[in-house]
Every structure is written in structure tokens, then in C-alpha cells.
C-alpha positions in Angstrom: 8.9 100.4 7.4 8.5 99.5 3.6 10.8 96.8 3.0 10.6 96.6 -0.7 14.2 96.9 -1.5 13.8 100.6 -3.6 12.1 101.8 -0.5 14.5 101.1 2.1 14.4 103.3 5.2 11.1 105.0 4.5 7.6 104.9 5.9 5.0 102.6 3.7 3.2 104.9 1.9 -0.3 103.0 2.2 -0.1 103.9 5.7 1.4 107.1 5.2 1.1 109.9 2.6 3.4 112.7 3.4 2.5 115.2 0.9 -1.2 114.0 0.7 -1.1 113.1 -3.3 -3.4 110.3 -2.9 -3.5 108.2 -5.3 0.0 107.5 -4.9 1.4 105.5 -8.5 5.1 105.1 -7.4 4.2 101.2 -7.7 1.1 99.5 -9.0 0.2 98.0 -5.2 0.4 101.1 -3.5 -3.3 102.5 -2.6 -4.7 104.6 0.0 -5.8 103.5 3.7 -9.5 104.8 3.1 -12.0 102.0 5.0 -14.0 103.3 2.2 -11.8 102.9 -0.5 -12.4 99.3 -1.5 -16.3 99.5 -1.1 -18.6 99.0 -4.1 -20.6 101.5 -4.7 -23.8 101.6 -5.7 -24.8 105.1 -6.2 -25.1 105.5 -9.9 -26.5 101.7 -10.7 -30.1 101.7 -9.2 -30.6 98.5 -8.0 -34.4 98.0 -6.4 -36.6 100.4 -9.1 -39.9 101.4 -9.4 -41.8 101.5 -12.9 -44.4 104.2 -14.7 -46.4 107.0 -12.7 -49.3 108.3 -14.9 -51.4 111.7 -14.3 -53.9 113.7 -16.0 -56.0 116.5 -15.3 -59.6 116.0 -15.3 -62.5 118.9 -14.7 -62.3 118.6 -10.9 -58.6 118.3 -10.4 -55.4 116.0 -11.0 -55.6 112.2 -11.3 -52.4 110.0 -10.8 -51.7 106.2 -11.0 -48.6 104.3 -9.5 -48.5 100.1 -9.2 -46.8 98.8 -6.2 -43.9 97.1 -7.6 -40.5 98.2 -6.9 -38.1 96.2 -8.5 -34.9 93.9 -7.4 -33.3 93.8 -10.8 -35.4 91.8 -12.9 -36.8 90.5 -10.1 -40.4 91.2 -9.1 -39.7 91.5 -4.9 -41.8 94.1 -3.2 -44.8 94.3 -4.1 -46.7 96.6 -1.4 -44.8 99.7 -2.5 -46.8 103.0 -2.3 -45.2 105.5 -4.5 -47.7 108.2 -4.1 -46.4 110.2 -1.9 -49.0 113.0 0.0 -47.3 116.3 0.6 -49.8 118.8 2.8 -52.9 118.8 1.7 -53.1 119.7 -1.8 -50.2 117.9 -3.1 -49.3 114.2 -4.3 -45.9 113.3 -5.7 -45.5 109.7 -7.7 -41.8 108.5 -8.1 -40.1 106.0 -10.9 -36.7 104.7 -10.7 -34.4 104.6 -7.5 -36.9 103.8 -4.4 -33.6 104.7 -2.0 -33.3 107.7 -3.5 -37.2 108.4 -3.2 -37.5 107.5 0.3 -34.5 109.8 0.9 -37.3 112.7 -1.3 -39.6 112.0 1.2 -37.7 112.3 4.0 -36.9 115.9 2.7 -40.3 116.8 2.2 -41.5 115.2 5.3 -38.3 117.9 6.8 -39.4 120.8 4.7 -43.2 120.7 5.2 -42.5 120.4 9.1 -40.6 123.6 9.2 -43.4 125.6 6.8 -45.6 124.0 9.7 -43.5 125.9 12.4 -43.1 128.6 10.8 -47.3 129.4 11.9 -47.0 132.5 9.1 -50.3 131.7 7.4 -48.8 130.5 4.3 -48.4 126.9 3.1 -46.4 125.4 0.4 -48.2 124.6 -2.6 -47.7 122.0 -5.7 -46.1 124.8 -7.5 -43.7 125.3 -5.0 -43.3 121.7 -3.9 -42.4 121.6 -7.8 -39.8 123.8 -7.9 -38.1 122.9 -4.7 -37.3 119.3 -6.4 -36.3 120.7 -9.4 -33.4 123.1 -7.6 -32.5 119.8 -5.8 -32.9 117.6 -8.9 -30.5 120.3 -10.6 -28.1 120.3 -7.5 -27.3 117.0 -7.3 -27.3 116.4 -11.2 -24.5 119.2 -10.7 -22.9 117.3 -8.3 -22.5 114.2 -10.6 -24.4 112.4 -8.1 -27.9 112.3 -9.0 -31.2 111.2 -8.1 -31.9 108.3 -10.1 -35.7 109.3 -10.0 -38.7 110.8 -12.7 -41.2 112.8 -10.6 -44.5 113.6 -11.0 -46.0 116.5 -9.0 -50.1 117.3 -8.9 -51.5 119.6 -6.9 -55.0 121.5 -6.3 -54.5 125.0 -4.8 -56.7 128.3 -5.1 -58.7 126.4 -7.5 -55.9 125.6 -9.9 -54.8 123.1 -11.2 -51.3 121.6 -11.2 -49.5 119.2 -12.8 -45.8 119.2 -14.1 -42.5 116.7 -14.4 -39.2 116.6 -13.5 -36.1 114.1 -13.9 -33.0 113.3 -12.2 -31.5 116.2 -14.4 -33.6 118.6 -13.4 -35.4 119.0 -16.2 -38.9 120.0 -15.9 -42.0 120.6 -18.1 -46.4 120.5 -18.1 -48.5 119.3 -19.5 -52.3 117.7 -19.3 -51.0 114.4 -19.4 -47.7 112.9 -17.8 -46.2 109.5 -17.6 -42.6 108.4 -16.5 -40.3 105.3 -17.3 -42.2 102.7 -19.7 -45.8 104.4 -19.6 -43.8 108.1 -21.2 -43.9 105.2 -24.1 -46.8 103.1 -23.8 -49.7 104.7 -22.3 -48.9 108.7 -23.2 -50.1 108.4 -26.6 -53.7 106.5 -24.7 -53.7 109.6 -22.4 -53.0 112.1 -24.6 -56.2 110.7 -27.0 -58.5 110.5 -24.9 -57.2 114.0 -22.2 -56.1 117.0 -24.5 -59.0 118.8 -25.4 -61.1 117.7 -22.8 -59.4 118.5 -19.7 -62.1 120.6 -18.4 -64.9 118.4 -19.1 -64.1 114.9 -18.2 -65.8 113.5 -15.4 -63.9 111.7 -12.5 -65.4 108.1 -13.3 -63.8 108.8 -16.6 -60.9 109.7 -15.8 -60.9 106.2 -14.0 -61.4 104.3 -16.9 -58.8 106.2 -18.3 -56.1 105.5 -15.7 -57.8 101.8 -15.4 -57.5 100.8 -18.9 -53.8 102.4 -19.1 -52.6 100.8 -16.3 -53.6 97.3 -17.8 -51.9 97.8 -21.1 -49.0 98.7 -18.7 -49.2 95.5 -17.2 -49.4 93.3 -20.4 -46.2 95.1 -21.8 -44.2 96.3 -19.4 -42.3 93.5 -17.9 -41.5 95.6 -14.4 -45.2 96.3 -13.8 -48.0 94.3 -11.1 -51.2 94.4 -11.8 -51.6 96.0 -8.1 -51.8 99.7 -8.4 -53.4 103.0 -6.4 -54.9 106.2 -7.6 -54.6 109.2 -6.2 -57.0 112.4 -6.4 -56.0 115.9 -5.8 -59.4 118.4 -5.7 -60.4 121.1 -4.2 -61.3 118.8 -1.0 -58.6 117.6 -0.7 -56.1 114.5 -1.4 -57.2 110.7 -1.7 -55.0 108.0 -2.6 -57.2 104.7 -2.6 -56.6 101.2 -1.6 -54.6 98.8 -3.6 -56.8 97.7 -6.9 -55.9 95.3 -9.7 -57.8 95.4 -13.2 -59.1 92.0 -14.9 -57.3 90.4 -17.5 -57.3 87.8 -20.1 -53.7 86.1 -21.7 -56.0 83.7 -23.8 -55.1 86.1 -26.7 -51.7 84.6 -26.0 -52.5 81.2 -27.8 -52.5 83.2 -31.1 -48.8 83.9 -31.1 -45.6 82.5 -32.4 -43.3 81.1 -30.1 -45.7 81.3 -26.7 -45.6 78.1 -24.7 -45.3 74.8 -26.4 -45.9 75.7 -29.8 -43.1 74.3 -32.6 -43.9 76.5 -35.7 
């Protein structure tokens, strides 16, 4: 019974809802039995994040980059993340933002590339169709207001095509010869895009390398949620190849030279 003295004689309402108008607001206390309803949740503030993907086409096929840093916060704490993701056998996907949310991608694709298996018709999915699978479920959940908190990156090589194309937790979605998510869309796009467009079918995989190599390590100088610990990926006609774990050499003596590093006073 409710013994508040308004209530007399009638069930407690956080226990019971008669006419299942939850929330109830006849007094400020009052609150529904839900064991979920008190939970924090976490869905819309990412909280352990992965950085910059960057891909470009070269004349054999699709290159991609990806450190292995995912992010607590601020806080560098796992750094032996792959997030270059192998679909088939034509097609890589590289994930920024929400890790959670791009394991539960994976797991998706791992369930959806098992059933094409079954399915013995001849056909298998290709990075043009891997594509526009994640944008319909980008879209959906965007729709839902309960996103994916991740920017994709999809490469493929399939009946001697290339592919290469975007999308974001809205579902948006465009191509291009070069791609980059989170801080590298800032930093290292404008590198790609100068030394890429133009000669996509022409440059040579040691130099698209170099490229990604000496992208990655401006990445790591200025973006503060980078490692300098990162793995490329090939897509070509043989095939997909995502090397070990690398690191690029690097020099902070420059550091010295400006105001307000280390112990400096003026």
C-alpha cells in the first residue's frame, strides 16, 4: 500500500501502473520498476575510440592504413587493435570511432558472408555490395536514433575493378581516389590527394607506401589519439594482404625550437 497520506488505500504506483502511463508524474518520487531504468547508458558517448583510416588507389588496386590504437578517453590503452577488417577475398573494411560498435560490424559481416557461403549459388559478395549493405544499416540505425558511432572505409578488388568508397554513422556515403576518416579527413587528405589524383593508374605499390608511410607519421606527430604502430592493407587482383604491425622513424628534436615545450621560460 502507498502510505503517503493523499494516497491512502491504493496500490504504490512504482510497483504498479494500472493504466501503463509510465512515467507516472503524480509526485516527483514516483518512477517506474524498470531494472533498467536507473542504468547509465552509454550508447551515444563512445567511450574506447579508434582514430584515422586512410586509403588510396594505386595502379594495382586499393591501399589502406589503420594504427592500432583504440582509445580509453584520452587515454592511450590498447594498443594491439587491428581495425582492418578482411571481408571474403577481395574486400577490406578500416573502422574509426566506436570499437564496440565495430566489433558488433564485424560480427554482422562475419554472419552475412557465412550465409552467401551456404548459399553454394556461384556468386559472392563483392566490395560494392559489402558497401552498400553498411550503408542501409548505417541509415537504419541512424533512423533509429541509435547509431553506429563509426566512419568506414570499404576497398575492394573485383573483376578487375577497383573500389573504394566511405560511409558514416549517418549513412552517408561517397568515392573517391583518396579517403581518410576522423583526424586524417583533416590532416593527411590534402597529402593524399597531392600526391594520388591524377595518378591513380600509374603509381607503383612501393609508392603508394611511401605515401601511406609518410602520412601516417604526420598523423602521429599531430594527432594526439594516434601510435606510431600501424598495418597496411592491400587489396589486388591476388588477393588481400594486411601486413604485420610497423612503426615509422621519427625525430621530436625539432621540438626544442618551440615556445612553451619543456622547460623553456620565454
Amino acid at each position: 500500500m502507498d502510505h503517503f497520506p493523499t494516497n491512502w488505500g491504493r496500490p504504490r504506483n512504482d510497483a504498479f501502473d494500472a493504466y501503463g502511463t509510465y512515467p507516472i508524474a503524480q509526485r516527483q518520487n514516483n518512477h517506474g520498476n524498470d531494472a533498467f531504468a536507473e542504468g547509465v547508458q552509454h550508447t551515444q558517448q563512445p567511450i574506447v575510440t579508434g582514430t584515422s583510416v586512410l586509403a588510396i588507389k594505386y595502379k594495382d588496386g586499393i591501399m589502406m592504413a589503420a594504427d592500432n590504437l583504440a582509445s580509453y578517453g584520452s587515454l592511450a590503452r590498447f594498443k594491439d587493435v587491428q581495425r582492418l577488417h578482411p571481408v571474403g577475398n577481395n574486400t577490406v573494411i578500416g573502422a574509426g570511432g566506436d570499437m564496440s560498435d565495430f566489433q558488433y560490424i564485424q560480427a554482422l559481416l562475419d554472419e552475412l558472408m557465412v550465409e552467401e557461403f551456404t548459399e553454394q549459388d556461384g556468386h559472392s559478395l563483392g566490395p560494392s555490395e559489402i558497401h552498400e549493405y553498411l550503408s542501409h544499416v548505417m541509415y537504419a540505425r541512424r533512423s533509429k536514433i541509435n547509431p553506429l558511432w563509426n566512419s568506414l572505409i570499404v576497398g575492394g578488388f573485383k573483376d578487375g575493378k577497383r573500389f573504394l568508397s566511405y560511409v558514416d554513422l549517418l549513412g552517408t556515403t561517397y568515392s573517391a581516389s583518396t579517403l581518410a576518416t576522423g583526424y586524417g579527413s583533416y590532416i593527411a587528405q590534402p597529402l593524399l590527394r597531392k600526391a594520388v589524383e591524377g595518378n591513380e593508374d600509374t603509381l607503383t605499390e612501393d609508392e603508394a607506401v611511401k605515401i601511406l608511410e609518410t602520412s601516417m607519421k604526420v598523423l602521429f606527430y599531430r594527432d594526439a589519439r594516434s601510435l606510431n604502430k600501424y598495418q597496411i592493407a592491400r587489396i589486388t587482383a591476388d588477393g588481400v594482404s594486411i601486413s604485420e604491425s610497423r612503426s615509422a622513424e621519427t625525430s621530436w628534436s625539432f621540438a626544442e625550437d618551440i615556445r612553451g615545450y619543456g622547460a623553456q621560460t620565454q
